[in-house]
C-alpha positions in Angstrom: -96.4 130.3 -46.8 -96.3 133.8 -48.5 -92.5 136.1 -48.4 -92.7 139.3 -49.2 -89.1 140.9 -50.6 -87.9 143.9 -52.2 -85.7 143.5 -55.3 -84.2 145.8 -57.8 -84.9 146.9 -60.9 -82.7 145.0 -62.8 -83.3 141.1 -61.2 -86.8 142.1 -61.1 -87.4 142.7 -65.1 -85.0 139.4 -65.1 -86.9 137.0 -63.5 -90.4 138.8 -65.8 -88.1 138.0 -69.0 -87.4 134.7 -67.6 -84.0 135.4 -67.4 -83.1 134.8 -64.2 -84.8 131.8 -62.8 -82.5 131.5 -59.2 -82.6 134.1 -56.2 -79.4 134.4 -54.5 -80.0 135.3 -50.7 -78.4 135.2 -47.1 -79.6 136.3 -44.1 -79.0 140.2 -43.3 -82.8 141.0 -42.0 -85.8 139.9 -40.5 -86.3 137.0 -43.3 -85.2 133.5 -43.0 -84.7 131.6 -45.6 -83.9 128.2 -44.1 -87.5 128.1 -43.3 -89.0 128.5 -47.3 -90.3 125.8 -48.7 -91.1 124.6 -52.3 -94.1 125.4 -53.7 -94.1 128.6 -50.8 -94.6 131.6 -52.7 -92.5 134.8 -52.8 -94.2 138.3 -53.3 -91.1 140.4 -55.1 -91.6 144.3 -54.7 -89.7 147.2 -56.9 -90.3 150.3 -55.4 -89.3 152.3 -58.2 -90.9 150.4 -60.7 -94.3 150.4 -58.1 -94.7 146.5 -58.7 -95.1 143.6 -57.2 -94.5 140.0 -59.4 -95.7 136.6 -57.6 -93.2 133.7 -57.9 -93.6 130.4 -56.8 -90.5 128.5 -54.9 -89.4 125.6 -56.8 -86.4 124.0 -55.1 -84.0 125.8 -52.2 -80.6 124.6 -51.9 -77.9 126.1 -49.2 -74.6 126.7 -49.6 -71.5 127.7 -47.8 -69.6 129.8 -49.7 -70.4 131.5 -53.4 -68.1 129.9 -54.9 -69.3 126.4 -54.2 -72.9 128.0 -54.8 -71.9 129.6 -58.4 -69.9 126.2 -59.2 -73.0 123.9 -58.6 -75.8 126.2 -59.9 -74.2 128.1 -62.8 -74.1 131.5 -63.5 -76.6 131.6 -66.3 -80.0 132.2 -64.3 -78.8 133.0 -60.8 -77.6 136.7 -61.4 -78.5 139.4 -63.5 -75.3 141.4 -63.8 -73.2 139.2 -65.4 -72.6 135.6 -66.9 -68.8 136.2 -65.6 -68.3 133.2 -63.1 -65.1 135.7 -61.1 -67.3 139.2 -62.0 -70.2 137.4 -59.9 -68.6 136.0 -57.1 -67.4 139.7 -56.7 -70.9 141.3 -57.3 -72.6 138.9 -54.8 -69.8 139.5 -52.1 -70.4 143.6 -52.4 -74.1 143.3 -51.8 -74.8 145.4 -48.5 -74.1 142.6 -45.9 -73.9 140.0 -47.5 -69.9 139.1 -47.0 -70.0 139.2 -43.4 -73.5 137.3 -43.5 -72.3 134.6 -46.0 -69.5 133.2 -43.4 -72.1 133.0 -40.8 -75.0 131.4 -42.9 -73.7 130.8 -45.9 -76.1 131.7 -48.9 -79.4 130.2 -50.2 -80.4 129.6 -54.3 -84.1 129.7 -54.5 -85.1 128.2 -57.6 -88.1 130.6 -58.8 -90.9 130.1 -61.6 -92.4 133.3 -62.2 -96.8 133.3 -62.1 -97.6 136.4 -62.7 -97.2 140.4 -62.1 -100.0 141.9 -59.8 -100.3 145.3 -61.1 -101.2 143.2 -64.8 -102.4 140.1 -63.2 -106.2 140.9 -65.6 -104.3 141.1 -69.0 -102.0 138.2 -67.8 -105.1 136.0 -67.2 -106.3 137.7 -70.6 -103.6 136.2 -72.5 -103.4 132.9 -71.4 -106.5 132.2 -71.9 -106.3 133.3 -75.5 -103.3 131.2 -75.8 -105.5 127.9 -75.1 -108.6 128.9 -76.7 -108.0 128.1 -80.6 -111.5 126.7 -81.6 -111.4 123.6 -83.4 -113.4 120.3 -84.0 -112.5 117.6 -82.2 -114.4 114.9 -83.8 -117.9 114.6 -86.1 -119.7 114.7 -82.8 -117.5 117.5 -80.5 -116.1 120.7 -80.6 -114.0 122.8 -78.6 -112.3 126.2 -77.3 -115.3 128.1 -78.8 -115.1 130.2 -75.4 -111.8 130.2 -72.9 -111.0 131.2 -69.0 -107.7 131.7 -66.9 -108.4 131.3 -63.4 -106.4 131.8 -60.6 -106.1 130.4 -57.6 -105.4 131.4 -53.8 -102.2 130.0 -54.0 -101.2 132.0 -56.8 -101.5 129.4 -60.0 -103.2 129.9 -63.0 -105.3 127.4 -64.8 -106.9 127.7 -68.1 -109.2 125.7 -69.7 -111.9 125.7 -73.0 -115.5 124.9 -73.2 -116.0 121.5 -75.0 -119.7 120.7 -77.1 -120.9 117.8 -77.5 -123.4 116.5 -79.6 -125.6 115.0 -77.0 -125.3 117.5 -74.1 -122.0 116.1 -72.1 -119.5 118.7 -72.5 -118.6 121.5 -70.2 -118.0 125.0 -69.7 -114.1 126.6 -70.1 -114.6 127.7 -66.5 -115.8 123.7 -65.0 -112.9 122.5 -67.1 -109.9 124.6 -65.7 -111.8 123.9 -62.4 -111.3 120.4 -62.8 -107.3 120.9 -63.5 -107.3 123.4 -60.4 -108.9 120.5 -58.2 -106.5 118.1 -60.0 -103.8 119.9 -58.5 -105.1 120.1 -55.1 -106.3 123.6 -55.1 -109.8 124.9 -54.7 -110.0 128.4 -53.4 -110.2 131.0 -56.5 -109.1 134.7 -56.4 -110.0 135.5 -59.9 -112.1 134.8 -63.3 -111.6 136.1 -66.5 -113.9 134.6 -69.3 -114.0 135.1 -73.3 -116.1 134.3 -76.5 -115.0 133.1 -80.0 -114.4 136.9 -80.6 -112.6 137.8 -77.8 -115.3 139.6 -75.6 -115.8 139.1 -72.0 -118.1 136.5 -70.6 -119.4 135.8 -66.8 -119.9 132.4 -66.2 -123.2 130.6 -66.6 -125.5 129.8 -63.6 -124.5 126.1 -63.6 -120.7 127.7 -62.9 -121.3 129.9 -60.6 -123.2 127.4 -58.4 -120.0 125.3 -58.9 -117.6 127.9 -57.7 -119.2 128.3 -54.7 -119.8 124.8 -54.0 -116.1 124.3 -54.6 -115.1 126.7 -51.6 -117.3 129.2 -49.5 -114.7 131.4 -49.6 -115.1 131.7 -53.5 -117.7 134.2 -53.0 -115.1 136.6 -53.0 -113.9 135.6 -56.2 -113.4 138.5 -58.8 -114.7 138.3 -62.0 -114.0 140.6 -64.6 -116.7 142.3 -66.7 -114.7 144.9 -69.0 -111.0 144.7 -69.1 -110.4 148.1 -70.4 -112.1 149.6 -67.2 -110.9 146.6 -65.5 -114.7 146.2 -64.1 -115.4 143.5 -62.0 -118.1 141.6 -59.7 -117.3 139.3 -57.1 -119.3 135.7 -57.6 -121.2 136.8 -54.4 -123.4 138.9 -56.2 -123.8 137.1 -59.1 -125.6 134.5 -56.3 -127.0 136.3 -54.4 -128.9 134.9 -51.2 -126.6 131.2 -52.2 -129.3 128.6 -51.0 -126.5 126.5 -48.4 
């Protein structure tokens, strides 16, 4: 289940920085948090900021009162205002609502992990798959992270993963090998593809890839994959397959 919420400026750069890992909530609107799950995710929107940041529900745990929510969860990552346990029971109370909501529903801390931000979801992917590229031998007869690729999901997870040659032909491409973690983890419908070489250009995956992704899930054909990240170019894998044979 996707949630979409609005959150200001301040919680919103919080939970980017990592800061603030818990979203305090009760119920003044529409929204019903007794009904989130973990692993749902939550779409955060900042108007002024014109930004939207994917986060993926970790644990939810009700509460009666803020005090007893505060007590138990801390005070560290569940506001952004203050590290002052009496300052935030104050701040909490004053949001618009939320006093007169609190004593009828008392209060939920959703326990956040932050994915990634939509309007920089390309250079996100970009970066992590830097981060795990790092050629290198392995042994005298493989070598590894000669090119890289971020992936991510329909579910809003990112895996990464490196190319791995062998010396008798039994490696795989960076893009089959975060596929396998993907599948791993019980996922296998793909939003996008980013790709690079040793030198950090862009790469579209090989024909033996392609005809994986689309194996993996029909709907993959409407994966995006990114040709040039400063014009953030892309194709979807449809038309690098065209008339697929199944």
């Amino acid at each position: 289940m996707k949630y979409n919420l609005n959150l200001n400026e301040r919680a919103f750069r919080a939970i980017i920085n990592k800061t603030k890992r818990v979203e305090i909530r009760t119920i003044t609107g529409n929204t019903d948090y007794s009904k989130m799950n973990k692993d749902d995710i939550i779409i955060f929107k900042n108007d002024e900021l014109d930004e939207k940041i994917v986060c993926k529900i970790i644990e939810i745990n009700h509460y009666k009162t803020v005090e007893e929510l505060l007590m138990l969860e801390g005070t560290r990552y569940t506001t952004s205002s203050t590290n002052d346990y009496e300052e935030a029971i104050i701040n909490i109370n004053k949001l618009n609502g939320y006093a007169d909501a609190i004593k009828i529903y008392g209060l939920y801390a959703i326990h956040i992990e932050y994915l990634y931000n939509e309007n920089h979801i390309w250079s996100e992917l970009l970066d992590k798959a830097k981060k795990v590229q790092n050629p290198r031998k392995v042994s005298d007869s493989i070598e590894a992270g000669g090119v890289a690729a971020a992936i991510l999901s329909s579910n809003g997870n990112i895996y990464t993963g490196v190319c791995i040659d062998t010396a008798c032909s039994i490696g795989m491409c960076a893009e089959r090998n975060a596929l396998s973690t993907m599948i791993t983890n019980g996922e296998n419908q793909i939003e996008k593809v980013v790709c690079i070489g040793s030198k950090g250009n862009i790469m579209l995956p090989c024909g033996v890839c392609r005809e994986f992704m689309m194996q993996l899930n029909k709907e993959n054909k409407n994966a995006e994959i990114l040709l040039d990240f400063e014009k953030e170019d892309t194709i979807i894998l449809d038309k690098l397959l065209p008339n697929w044979w199944n």
